[in-house]
C-alpha positions in Angstrom: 42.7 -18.2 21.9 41.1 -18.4 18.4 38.9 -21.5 19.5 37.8 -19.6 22.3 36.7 -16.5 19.7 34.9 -19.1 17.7 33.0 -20.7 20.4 31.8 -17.3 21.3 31.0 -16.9 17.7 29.0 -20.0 17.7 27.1 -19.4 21.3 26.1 -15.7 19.9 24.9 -17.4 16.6 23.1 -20.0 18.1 21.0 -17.5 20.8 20.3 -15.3 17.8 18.9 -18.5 15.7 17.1 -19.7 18.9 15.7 -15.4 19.2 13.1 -15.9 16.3 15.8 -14.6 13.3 14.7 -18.0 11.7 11.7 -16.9 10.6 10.3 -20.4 12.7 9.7 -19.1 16.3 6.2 -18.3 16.8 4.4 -14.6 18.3 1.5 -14.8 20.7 -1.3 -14.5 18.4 -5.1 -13.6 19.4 -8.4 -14.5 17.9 -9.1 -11.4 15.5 -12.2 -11.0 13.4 -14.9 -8.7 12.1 -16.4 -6.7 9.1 -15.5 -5.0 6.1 -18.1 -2.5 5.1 -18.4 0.4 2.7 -20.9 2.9 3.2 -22.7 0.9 5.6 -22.8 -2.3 3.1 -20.7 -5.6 3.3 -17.7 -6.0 1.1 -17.5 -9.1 -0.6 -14.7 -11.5 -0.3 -12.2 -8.3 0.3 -8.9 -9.5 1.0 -7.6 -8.1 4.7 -4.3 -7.7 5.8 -3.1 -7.5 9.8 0.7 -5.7 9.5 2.2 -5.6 13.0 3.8 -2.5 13.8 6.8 -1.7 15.7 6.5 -0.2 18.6 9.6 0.8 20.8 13.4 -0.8 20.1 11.9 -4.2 19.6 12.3 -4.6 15.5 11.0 -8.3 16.1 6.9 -7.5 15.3 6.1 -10.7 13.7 4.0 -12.0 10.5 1.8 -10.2 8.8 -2.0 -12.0 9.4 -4.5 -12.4 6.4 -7.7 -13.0 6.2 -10.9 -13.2 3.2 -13.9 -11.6 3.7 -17.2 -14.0 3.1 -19.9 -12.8 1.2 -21.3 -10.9 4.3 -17.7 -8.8 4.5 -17.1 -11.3 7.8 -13.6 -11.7 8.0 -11.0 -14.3 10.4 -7.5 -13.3 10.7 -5.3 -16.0 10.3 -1.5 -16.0 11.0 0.7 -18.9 11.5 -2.6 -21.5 11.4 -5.7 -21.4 10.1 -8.3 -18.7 12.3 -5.3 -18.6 14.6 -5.9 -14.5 15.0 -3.2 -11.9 14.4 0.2 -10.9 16.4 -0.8 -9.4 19.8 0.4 -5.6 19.4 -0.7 -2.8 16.8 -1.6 -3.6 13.5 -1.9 -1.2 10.5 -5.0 -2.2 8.2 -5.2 -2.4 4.7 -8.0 -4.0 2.2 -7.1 -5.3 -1.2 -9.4 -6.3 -3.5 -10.6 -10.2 -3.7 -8.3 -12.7 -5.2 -8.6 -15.0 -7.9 -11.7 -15.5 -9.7 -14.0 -13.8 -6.9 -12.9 -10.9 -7.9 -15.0 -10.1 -11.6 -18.2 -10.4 -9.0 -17.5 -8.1 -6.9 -18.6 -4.1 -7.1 -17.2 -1.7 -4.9 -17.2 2.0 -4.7 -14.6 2.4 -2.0 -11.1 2.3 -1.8 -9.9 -1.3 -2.1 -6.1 -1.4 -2.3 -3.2 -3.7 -0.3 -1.1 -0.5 -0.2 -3.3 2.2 1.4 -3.9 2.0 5.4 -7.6 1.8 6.4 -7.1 2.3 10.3 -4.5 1.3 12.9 -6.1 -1.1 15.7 -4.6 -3.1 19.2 -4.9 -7.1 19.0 -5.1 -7.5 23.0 -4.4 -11.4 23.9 -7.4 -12.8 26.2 -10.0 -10.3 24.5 -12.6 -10.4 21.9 -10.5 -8.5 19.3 -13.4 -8.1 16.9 -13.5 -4.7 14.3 -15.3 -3.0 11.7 -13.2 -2.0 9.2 -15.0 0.9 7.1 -13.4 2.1 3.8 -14.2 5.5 2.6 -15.1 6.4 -1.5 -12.4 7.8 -3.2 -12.0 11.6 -2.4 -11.4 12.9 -5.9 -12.1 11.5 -9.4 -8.7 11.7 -10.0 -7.8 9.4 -6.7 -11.0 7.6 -8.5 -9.2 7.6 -11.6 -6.0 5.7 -10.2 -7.7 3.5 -8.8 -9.5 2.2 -11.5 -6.0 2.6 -13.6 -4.2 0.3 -10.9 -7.4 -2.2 -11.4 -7.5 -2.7 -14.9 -3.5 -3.4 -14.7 -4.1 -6.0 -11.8 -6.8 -7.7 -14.3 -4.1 -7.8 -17.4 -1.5 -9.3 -15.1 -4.3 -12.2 -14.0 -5.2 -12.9 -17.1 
């Protein structure tokens, strides 16, 4: 009887091993690209970030995609490979500031942080997932005033 309970055991922890709790297995991914642009102008080498979202029961939405902006605000999500696109599903997206030493270069007005949602979008497989991402200026000097707080303690911590 108690071999029998731990060959169950082992069978259940085996299919949830082989289910993607790993961290190793995989989502369908989908070419994603486009432009980050404040006030109509480009944002340099702003740092993008594809979150999946969970949508119904299924906790299981997949890794998060990233991708850096090019000096025209052009952007390519990558995931599990390079360009690969993000998780097919809803994303929430948020845009950081540029990393490393890109980042002394670059002037922008609008709202450039990892932790504030820009705009929810569908990656669809089989279609051109391609999106503008527009940021908006701060609307206060005191949301203005954080922001600047939160980059000058970002700089110290770099440096």
């Amino acid at each position: 009887m108690q071999a029998r309970v731990w060959t169950i055991v082992g069978v259940g922890l085996a299919a949830v091993l082989q289910s993607g709790c790993d961290g190793r297995t995989k989502m369908n991914v989908a070419k994603t690209h486009g432009q980050v642009l404040c006030e109509g102008e480009p944002v340099q080498y702003a740092t993008v970030y594809f979150e999946p979202l969970q949508t119904g029961k299924n906790a299981n939405v997949g890794k998060q995609g990233i991708a850096y902006a090019d000096r025209q605000g052009n952007f390519v999500v990558t995931t599990y490979d390079t360009d690969d696109g993000a998780v097919v599903g809803k994303h929430r997206v948020r845009v950081g500031r540029p990393l490393g030493e890109l980042k002394s270069d670059v002037k922008c007005e609008c709202v450039l942080s990892e932790e504030v949602d820009v705009t929810q979008v569908e990656v669809e497989a089989g279609k051109d997932n391609t999106f503008e991402i527009v940021l908006k200026k701060p609307a206060s000097a005191d949301v203005k005033a954080k922001i600047e707080s939160r980059a000058a303690k970002d700089a110290e911590i770099d440096d």
